[in-house]
N, C-alpha and C positions, 0 to 999 in steps of 0.2 A: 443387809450387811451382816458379816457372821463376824461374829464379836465372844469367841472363846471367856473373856474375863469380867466382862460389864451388858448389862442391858442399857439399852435407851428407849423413850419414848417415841416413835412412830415420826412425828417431828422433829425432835433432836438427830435422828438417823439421818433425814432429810437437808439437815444444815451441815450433817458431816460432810454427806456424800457430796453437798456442796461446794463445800471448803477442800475437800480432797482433790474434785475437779478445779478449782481455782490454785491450788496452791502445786500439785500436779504431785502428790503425794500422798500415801496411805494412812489414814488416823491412828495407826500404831506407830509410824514415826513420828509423826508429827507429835503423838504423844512423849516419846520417849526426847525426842528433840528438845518440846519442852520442859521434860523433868530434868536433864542437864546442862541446859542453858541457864547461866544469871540473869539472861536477859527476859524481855517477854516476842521478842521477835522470831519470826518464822525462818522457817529455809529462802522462802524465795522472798520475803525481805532485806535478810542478811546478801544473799543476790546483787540486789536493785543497789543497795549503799556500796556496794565493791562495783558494782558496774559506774555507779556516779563518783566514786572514788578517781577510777580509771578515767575519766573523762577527763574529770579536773585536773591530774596529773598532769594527760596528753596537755588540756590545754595551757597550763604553764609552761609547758617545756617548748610549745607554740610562742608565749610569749615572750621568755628567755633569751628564744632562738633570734627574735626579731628586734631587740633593743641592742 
């Protein structure tokens, strides 16, 4: 991993590259994501809560439709 501004340890590199593969994002966003977010959640958490947002909407307006 070339890391211009920080070193890490041989294992911490290992949990990046990780979380980069899992999160499907580069650790300098991810960084930068976190230092201006309030929050402590990720990109593709923030995702998954508008995806289930989305869901529950349709399904109201499923229910709405039917009473």
């Amino acid at each position: 991993m070339d890391s211009p501004c920080c070193w890490v340890l041989v294992e911490e590199e290992a949990r990046l590259v990780s979380w980069e593969e899992h999160e499907r994002l580069i650790v300098p966003n991810l960084l930068m994501s976190a230092a201006l977010s309030e929050s402590a959640e990720t990109p593709t958490q923030r995702k998954a809560a508008m995806a289930e947002l989305a869901l529950h909407t349709l399904l109201a307006r499923v229910e709405y439709r039917t009473t």
